[in-house]
mmCIF file as gemmi writes it, N, C-alpha and C atoms, coordinates in Angstrom:
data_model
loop_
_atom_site.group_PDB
_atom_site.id
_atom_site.type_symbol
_atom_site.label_atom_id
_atom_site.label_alt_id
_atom_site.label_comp_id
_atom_site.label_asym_id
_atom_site.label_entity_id
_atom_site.label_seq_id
_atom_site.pdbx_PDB_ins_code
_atom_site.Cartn_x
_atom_site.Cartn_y
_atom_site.Cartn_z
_atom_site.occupancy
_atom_site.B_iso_or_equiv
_atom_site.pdbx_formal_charge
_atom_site.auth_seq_id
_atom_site.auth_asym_id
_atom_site.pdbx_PDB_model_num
ATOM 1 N N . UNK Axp A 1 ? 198.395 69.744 244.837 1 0 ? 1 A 1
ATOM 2 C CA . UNK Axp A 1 ? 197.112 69.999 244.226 1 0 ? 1 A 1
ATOM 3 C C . UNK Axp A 1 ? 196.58 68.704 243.646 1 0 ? 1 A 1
ATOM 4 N N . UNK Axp A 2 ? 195.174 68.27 243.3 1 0 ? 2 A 1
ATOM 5 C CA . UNK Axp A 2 ? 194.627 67.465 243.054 1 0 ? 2 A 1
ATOM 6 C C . UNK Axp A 2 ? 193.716 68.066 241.639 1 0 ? 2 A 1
ATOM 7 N N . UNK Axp A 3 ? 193.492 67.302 240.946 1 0 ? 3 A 1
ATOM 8 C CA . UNK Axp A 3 ? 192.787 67.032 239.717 1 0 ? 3 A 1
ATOM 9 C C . UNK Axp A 3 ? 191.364 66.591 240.483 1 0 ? 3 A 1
ATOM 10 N N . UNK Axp A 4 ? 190.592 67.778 239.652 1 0 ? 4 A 1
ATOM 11 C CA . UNK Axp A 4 ? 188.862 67.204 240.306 1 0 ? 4 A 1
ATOM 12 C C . UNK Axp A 4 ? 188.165 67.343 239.785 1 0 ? 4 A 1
ATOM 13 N N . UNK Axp A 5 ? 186.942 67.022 239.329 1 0 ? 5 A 1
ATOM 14 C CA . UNK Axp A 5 ? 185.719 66.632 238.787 1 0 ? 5 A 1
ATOM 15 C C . UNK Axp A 5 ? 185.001 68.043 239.029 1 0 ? 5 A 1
ATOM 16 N N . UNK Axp A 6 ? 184.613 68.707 237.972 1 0 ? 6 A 1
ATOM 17 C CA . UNK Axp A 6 ? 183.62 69.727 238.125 1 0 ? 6 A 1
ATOM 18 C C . UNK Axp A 6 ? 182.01 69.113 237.495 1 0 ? 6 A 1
ATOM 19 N N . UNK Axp A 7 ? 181.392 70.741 237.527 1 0 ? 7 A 1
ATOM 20 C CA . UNK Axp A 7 ? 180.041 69.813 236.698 1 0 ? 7 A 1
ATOM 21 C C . UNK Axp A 7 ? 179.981 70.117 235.436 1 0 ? 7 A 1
ATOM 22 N N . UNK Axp A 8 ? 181.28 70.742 234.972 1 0 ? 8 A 1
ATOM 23 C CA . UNK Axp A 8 ? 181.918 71.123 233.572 1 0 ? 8 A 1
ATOM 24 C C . UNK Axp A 8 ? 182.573 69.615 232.749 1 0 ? 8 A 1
ATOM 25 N N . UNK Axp A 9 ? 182.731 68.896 233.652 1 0 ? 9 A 1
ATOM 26 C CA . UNK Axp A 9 ? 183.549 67.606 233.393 1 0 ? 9 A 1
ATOM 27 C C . UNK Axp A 9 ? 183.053 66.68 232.167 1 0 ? 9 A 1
ATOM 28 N N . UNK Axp A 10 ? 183.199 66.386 231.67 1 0 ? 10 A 1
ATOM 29 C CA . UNK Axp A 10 ? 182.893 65.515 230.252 1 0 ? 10 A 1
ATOM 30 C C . UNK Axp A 10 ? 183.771 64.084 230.439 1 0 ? 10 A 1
ATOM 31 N N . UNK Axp A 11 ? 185.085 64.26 230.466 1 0 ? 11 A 1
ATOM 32 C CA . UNK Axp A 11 ? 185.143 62.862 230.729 1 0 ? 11 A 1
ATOM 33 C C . UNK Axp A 11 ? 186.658 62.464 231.403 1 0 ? 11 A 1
ATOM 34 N N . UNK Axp A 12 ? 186.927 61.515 231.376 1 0 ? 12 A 1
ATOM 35 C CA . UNK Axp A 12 ? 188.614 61.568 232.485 1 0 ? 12 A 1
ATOM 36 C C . UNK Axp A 12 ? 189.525 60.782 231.581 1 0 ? 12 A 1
ATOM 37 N N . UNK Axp A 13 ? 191.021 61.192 231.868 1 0 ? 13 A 1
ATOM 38 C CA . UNK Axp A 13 ? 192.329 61.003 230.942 1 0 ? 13 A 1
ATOM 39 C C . UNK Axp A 13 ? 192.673 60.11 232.238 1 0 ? 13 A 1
ATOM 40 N N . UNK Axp A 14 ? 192.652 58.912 232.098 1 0 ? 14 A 1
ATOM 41 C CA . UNK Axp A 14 ? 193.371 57.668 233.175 1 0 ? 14 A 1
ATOM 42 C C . UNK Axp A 14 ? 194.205 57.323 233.164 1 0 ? 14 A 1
ATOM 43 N N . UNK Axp A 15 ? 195.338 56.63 233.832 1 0 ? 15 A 1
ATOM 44 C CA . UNK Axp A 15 ? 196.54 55.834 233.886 1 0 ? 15 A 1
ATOM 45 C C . UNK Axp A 15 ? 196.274 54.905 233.985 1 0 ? 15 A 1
ATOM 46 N N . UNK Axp A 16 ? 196.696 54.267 233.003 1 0 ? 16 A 1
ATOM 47 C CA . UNK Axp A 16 ? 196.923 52.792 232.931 1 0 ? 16 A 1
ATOM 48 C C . UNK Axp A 16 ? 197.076 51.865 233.817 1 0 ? 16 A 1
ATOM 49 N N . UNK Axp A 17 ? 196.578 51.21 234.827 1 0 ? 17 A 1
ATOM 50 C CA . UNK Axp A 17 ? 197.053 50.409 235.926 1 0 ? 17 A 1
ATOM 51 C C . UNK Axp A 17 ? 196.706 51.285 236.92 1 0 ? 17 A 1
ATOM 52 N N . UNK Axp A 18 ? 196.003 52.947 236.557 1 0 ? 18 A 1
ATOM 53 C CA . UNK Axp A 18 ? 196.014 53.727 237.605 1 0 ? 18 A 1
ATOM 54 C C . UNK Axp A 18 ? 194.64 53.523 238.611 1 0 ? 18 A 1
ATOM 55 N N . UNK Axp A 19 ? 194.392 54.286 239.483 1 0 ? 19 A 1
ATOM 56 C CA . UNK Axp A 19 ? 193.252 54.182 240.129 1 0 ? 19 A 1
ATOM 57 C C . UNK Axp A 19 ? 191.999 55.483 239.715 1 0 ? 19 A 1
ATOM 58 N N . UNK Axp A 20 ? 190.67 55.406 240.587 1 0 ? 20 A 1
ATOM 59 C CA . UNK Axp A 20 ? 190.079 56.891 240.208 1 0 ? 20 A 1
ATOM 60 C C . UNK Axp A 20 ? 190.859 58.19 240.575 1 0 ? 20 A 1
ATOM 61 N N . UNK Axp A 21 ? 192.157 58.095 241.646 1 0 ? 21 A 1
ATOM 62 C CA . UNK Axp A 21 ? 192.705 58.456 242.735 1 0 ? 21 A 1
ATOM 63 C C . UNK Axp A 21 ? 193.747 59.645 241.103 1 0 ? 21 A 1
ATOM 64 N N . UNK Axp A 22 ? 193.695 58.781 240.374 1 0 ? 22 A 1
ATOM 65 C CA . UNK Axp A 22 ? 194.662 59.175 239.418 1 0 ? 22 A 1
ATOM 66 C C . UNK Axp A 22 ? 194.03 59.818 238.129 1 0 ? 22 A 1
ATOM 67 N N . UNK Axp A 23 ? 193.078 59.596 237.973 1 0 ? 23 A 1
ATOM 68 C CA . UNK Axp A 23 ? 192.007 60.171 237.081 1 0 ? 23 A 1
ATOM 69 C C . UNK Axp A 23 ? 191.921 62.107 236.75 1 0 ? 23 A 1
ATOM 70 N N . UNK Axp A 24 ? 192.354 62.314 235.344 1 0 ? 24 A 1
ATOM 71 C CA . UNK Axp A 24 ? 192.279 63.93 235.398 1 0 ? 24 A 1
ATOM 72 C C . UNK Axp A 24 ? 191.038 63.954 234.653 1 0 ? 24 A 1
ATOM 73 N N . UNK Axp A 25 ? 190.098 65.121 234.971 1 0 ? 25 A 1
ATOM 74 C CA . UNK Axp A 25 ? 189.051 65.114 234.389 1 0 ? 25 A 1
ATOM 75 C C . UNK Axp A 25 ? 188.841 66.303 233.517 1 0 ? 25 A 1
ATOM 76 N N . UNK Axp A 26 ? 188.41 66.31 232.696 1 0 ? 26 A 1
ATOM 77 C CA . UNK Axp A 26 ? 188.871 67.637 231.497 1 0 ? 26 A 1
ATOM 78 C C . UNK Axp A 26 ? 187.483 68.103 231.315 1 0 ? 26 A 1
ATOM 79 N N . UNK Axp A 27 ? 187.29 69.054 230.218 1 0 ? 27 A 1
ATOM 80 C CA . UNK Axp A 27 ? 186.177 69.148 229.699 1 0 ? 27 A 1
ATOM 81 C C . UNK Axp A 27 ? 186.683 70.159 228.291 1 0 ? 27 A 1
ATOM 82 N N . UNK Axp A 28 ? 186.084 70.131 227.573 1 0 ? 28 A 1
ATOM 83 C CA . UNK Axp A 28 ? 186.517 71.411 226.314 1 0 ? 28 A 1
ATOM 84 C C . UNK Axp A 28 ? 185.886 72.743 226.173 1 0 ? 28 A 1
ATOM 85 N N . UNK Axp A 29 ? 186.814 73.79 226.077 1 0 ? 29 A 1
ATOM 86 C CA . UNK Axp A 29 ? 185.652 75.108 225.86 1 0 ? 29 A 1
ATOM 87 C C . UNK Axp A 29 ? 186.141 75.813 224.974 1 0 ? 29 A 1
ATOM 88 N N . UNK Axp A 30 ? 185.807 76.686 223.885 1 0 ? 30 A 1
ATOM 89 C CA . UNK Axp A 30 ? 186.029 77.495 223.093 1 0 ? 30 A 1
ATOM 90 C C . UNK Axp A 30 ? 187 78.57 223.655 1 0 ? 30 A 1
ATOM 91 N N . UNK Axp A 31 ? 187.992 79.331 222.783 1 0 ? 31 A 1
ATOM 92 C CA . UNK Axp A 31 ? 189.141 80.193 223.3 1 0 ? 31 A 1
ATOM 93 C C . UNK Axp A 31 ? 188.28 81.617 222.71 1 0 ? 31 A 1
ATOM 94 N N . UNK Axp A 32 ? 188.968 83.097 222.726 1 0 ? 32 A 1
ATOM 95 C CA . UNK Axp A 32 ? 188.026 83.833 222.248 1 0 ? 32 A 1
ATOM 96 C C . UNK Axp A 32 ? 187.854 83.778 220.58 1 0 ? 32 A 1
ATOM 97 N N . UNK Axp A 33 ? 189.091 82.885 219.989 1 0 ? 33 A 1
ATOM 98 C CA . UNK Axp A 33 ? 189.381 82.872 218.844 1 0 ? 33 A 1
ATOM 99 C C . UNK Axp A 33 ? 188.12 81.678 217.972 1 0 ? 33 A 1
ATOM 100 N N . UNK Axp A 34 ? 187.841 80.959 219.229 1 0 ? 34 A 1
ATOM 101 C CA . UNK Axp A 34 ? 186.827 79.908 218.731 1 0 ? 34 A 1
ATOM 102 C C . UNK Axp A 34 ? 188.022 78.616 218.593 1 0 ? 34 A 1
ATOM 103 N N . UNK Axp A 35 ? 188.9 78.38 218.771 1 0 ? 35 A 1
ATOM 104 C CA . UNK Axp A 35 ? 189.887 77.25 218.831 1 0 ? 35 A 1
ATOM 105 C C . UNK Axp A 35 ? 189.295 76.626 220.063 1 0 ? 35 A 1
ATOM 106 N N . UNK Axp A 36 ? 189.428 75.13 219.708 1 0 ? 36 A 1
ATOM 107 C CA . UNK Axp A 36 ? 189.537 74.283 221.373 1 0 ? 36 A 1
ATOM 108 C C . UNK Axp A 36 ? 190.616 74.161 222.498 1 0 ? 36 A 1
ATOM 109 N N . UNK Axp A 37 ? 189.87 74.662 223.855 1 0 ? 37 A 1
ATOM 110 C CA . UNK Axp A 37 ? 190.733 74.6 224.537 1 0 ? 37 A 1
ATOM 111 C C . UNK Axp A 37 ? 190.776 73.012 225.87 1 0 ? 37 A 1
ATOM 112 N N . UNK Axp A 38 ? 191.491 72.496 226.132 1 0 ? 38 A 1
ATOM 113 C CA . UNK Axp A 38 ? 190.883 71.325 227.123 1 0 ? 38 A 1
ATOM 114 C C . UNK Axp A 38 ? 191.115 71.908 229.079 1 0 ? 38 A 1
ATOM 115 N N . UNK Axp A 39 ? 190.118 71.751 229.461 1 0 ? 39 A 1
ATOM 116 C CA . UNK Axp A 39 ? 190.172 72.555 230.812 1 0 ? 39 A 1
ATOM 117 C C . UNK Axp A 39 ? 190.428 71.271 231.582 1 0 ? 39 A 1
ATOM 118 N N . UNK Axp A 40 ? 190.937 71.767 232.874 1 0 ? 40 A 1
ATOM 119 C CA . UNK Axp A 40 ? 191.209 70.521 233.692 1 0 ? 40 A 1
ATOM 120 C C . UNK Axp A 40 ? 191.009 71.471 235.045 1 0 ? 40 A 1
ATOM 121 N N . UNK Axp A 41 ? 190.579 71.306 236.387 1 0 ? 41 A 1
ATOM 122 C CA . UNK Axp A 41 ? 190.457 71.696 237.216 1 0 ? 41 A 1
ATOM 123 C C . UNK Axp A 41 ? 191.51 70.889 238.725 1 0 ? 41 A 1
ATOM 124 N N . UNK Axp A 42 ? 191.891 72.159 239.18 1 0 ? 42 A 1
ATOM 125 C CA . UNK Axp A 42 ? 192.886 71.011 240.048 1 0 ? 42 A 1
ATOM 126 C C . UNK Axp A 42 ? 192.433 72.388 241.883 1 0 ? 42 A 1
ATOM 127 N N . UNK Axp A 43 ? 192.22 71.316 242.961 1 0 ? 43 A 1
ATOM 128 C CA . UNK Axp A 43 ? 192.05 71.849 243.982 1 0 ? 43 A 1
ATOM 129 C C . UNK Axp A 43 ? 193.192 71.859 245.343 1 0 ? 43 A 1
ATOM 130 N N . UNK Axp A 44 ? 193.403 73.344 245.488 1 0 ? 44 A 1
ATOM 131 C CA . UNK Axp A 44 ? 195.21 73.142 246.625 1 0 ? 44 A 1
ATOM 132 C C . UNK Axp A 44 ? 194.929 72.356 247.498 1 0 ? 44 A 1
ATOM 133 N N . UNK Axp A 45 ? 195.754 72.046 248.354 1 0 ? 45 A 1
ATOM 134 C CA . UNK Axp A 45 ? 195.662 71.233 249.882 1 0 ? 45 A 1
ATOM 135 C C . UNK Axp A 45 ? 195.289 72.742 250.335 1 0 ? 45 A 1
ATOM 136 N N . UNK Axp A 46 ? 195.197 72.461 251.957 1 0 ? 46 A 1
ATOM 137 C CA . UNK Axp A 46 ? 194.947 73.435 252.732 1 0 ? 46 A 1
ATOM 138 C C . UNK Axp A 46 ? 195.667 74.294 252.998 1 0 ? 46 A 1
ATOM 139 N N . UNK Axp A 47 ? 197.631 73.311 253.119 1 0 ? 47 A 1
ATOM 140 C CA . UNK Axp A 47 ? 198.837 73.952 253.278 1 0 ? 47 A 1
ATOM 141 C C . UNK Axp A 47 ? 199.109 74.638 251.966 1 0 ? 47 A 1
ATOM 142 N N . UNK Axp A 48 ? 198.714 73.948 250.661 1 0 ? 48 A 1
ATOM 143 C CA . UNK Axp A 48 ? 199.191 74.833 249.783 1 0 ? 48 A 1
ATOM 144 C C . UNK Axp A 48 ? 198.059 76.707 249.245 1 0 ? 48 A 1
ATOM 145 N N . UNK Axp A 49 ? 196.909 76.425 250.202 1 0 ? 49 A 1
ATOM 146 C CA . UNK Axp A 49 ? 196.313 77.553 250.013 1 0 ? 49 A 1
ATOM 147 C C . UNK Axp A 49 ? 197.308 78.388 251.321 1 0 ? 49 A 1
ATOM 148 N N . UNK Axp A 50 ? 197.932 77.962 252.313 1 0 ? 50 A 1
ATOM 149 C CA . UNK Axp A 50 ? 198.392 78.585 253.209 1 0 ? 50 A 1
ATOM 150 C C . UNK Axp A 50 ? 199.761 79.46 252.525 1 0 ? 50 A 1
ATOM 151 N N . UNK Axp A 51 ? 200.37 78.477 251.97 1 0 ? 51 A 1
ATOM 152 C CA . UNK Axp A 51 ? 201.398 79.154 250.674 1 0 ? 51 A 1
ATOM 153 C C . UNK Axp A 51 ? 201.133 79.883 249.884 1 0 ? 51 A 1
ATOM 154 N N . UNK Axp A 52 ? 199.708 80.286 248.941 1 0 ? 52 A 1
ATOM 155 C CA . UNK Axp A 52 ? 199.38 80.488 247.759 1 0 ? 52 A 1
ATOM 156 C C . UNK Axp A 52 ? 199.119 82.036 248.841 1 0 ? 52 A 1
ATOM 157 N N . UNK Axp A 53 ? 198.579 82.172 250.01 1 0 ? 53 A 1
ATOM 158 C CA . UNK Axp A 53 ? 198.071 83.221 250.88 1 0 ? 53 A 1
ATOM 159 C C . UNK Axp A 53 ? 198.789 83.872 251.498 1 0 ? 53 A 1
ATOM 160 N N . UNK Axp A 54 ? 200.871 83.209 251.732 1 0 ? 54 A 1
ATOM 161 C CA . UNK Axp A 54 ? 201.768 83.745 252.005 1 0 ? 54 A 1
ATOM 162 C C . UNK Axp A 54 ? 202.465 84.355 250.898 1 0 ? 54 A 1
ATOM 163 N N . UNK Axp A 55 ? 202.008 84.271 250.144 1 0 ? 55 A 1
ATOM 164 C CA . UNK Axp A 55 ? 202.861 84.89 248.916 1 0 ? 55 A 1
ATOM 165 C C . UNK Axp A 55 ? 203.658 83.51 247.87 1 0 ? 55 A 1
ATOM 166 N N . UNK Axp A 56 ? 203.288 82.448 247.841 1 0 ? 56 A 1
ATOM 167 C CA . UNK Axp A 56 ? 204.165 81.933 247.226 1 0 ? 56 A 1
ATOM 168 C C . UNK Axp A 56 ? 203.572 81.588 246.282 1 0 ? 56 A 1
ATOM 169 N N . UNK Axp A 57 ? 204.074 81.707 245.31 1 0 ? 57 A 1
ATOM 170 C CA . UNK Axp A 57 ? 203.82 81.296 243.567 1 0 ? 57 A 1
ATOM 171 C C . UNK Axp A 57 ? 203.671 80.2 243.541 1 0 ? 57 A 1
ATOM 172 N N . UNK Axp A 58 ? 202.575 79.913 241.762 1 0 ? 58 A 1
ATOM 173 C CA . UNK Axp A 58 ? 202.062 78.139 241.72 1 0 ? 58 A 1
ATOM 174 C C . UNK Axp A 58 ? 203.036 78.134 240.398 1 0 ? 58 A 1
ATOM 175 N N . UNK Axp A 59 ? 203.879 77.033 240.279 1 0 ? 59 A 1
ATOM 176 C CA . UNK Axp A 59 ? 204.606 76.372 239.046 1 0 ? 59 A 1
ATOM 177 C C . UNK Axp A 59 ? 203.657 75.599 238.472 1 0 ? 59 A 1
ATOM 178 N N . UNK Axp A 60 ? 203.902 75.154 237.187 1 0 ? 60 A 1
ATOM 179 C CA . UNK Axp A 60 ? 203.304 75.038 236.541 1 0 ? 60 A 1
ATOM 180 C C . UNK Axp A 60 ? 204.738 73.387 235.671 1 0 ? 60 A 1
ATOM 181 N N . UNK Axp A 61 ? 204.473 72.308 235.872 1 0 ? 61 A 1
ATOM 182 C CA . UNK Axp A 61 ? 205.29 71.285 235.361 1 0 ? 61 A 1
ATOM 183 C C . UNK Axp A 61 ? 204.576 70.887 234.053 1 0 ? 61 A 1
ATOM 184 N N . UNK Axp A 62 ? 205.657 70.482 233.212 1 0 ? 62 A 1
ATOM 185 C CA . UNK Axp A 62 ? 205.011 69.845 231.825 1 0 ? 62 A 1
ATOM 186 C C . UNK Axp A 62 ? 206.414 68.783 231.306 1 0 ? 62 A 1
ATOM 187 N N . UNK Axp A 63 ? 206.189 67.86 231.237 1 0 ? 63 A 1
ATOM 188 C CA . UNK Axp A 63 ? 206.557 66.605 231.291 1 0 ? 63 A 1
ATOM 189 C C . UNK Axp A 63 ? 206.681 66.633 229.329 1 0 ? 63 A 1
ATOM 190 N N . UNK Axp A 64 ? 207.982 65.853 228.947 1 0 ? 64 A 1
ATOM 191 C CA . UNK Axp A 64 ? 208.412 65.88 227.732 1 0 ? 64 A 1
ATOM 192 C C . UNK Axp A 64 ? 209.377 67.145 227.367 1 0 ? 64 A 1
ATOM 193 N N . UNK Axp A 65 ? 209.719 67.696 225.889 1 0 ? 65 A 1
ATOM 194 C CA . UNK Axp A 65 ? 210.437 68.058 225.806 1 0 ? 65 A 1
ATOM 195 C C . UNK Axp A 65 ? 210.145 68.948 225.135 1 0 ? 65 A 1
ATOM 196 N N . UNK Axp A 66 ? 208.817 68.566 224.137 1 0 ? 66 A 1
ATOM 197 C CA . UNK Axp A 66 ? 208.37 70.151 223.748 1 0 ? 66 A 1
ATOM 198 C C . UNK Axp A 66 ? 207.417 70.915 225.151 1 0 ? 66 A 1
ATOM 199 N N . UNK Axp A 67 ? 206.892 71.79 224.817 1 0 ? 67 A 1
ATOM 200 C CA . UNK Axp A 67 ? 206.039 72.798 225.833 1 0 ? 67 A 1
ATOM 201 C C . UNK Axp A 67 ? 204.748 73.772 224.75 1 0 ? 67 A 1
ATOM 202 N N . UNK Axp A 68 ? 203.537 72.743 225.231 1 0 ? 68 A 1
ATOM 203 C CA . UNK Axp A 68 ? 202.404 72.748 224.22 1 0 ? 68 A 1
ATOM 204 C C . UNK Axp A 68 ? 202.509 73.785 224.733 1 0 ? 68 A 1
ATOM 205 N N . UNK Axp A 69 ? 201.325 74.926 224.443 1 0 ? 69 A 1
ATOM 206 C CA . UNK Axp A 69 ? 200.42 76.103 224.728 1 0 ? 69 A 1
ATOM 207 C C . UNK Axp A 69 ? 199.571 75.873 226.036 1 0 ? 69 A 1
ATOM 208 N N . UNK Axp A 70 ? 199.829 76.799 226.855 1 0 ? 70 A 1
ATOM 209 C CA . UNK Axp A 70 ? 199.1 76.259 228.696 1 0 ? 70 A 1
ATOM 210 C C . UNK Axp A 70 ? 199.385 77.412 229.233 1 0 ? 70 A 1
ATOM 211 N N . UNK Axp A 71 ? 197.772 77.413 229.951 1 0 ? 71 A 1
ATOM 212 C CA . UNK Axp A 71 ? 197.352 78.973 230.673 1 0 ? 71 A 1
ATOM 213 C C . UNK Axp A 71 ? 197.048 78.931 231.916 1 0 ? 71 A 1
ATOM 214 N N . UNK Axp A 72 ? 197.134 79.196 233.152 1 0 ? 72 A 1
ATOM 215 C CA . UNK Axp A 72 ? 196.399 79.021 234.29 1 0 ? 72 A 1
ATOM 216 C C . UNK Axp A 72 ? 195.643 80.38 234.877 1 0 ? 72 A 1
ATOM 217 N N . UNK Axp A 73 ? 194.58 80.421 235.751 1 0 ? 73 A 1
ATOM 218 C CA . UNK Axp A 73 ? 193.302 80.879 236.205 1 0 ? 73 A 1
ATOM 219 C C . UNK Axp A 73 ? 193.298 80.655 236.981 1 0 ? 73 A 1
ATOM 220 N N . UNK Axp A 74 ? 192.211 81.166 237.553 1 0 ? 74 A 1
ATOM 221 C CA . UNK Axp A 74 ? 191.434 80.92 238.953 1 0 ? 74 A 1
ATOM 222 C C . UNK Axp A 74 ? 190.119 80.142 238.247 1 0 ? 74 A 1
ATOM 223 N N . UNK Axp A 75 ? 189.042 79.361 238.648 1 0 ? 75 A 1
ATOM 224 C CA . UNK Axp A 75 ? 187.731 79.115 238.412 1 0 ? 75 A 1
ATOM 225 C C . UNK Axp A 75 ? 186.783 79.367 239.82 1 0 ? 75 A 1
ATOM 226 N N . UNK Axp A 76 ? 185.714 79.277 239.983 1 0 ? 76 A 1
ATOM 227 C CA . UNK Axp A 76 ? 184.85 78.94 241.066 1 0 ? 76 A 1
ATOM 228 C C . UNK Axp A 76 ? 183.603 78.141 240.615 1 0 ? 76 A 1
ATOM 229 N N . UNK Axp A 77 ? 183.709 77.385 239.451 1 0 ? 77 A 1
ATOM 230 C CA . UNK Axp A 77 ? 183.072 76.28 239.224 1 0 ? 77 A 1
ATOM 231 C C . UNK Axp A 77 ? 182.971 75 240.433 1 0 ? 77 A 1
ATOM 232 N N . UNK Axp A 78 ? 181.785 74.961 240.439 1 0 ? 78 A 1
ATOM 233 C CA . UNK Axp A 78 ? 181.484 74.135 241.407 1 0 ? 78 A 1
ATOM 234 C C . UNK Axp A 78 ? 181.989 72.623 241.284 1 0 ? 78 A 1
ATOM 235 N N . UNK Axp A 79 ? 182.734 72.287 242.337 1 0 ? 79 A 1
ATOM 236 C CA . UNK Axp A 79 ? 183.53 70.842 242.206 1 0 ? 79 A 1
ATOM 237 C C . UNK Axp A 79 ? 182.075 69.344 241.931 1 0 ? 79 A 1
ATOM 238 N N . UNK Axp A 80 ? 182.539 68.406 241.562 1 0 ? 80 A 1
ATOM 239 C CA . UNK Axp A 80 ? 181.649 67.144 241.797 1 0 ? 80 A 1
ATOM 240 C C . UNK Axp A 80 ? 180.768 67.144 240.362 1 0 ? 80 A 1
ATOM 241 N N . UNK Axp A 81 ? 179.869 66.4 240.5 1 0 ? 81 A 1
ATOM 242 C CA . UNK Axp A 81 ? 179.471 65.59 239.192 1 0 ? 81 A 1
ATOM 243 C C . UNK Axp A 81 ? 178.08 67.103 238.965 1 0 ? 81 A 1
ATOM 244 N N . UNK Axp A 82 ? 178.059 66.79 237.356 1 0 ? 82 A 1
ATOM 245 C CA . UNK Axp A 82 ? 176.921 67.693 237.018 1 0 ? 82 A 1
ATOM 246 C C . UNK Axp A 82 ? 175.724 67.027 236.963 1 0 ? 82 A 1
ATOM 247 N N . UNK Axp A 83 ? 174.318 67.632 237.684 1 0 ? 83 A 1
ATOM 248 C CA . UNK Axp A 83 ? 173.517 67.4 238.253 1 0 ? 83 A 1
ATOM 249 C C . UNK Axp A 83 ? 172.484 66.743 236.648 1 0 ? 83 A 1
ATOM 250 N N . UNK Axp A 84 ? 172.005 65.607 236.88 1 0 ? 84 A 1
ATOM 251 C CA . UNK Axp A 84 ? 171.166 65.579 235.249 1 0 ? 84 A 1
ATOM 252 C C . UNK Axp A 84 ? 170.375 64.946 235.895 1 0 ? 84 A 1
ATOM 253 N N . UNK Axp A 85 ? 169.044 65.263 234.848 1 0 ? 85 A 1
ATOM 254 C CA . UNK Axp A 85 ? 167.571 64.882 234.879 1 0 ? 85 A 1
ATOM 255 C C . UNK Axp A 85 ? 167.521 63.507 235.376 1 0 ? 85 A 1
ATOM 256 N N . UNK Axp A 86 ? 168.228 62.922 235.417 1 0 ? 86 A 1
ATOM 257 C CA . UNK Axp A 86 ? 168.309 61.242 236.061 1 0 ? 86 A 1
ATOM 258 C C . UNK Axp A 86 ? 168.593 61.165 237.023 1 0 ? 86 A 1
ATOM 259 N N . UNK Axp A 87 ? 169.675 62.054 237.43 1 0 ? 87 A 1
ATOM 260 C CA . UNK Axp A 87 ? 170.065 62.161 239.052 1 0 ? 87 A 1
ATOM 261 C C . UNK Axp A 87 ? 168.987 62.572 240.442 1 0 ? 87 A 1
């Protein structure tokens, strides 16, 4: 899966030395509680929609040693940059 740019996107979490290639792009939205939540949008390969359509489950990795609070969804937010009066 890939990390992608919606028109929800606000701004991108980079790697250091990394490329755009590496770029996660977030945006923030309210929970029902009114707490902030940070959204990130990520799109399957083709093979992994072929998996996701055979039955196989999406894992979910988190790097370190605690394990913040993390939810996954479906979206159908439209991928790519949000359209503004300048564009």
């Amino acid at each position: 899966m890939k990390p992608r740019r919606t028109v929800h996107s606000t701004r991108a979490l980079t790697l250091p030395g990394g490329t755009e290639d590496n770029d996660l792009w977030i945006y923030n939205m309210p929970d029902e509680q009114g707490n902030n939540v940070i959204c990130s949008v990520w799109e399957p390969t083709p093979q992994q929609r072929d998996a996701i359509a055979k039955g196989e489950n999406i894992r979910l990795l988190v790097w370190g040693r605690g394990h913040p609070p993390v939810a996954m969804d479906t979206t159908d937010e439209p991928l790519g940059k949000a359209v503004t009066q300048s564009d």
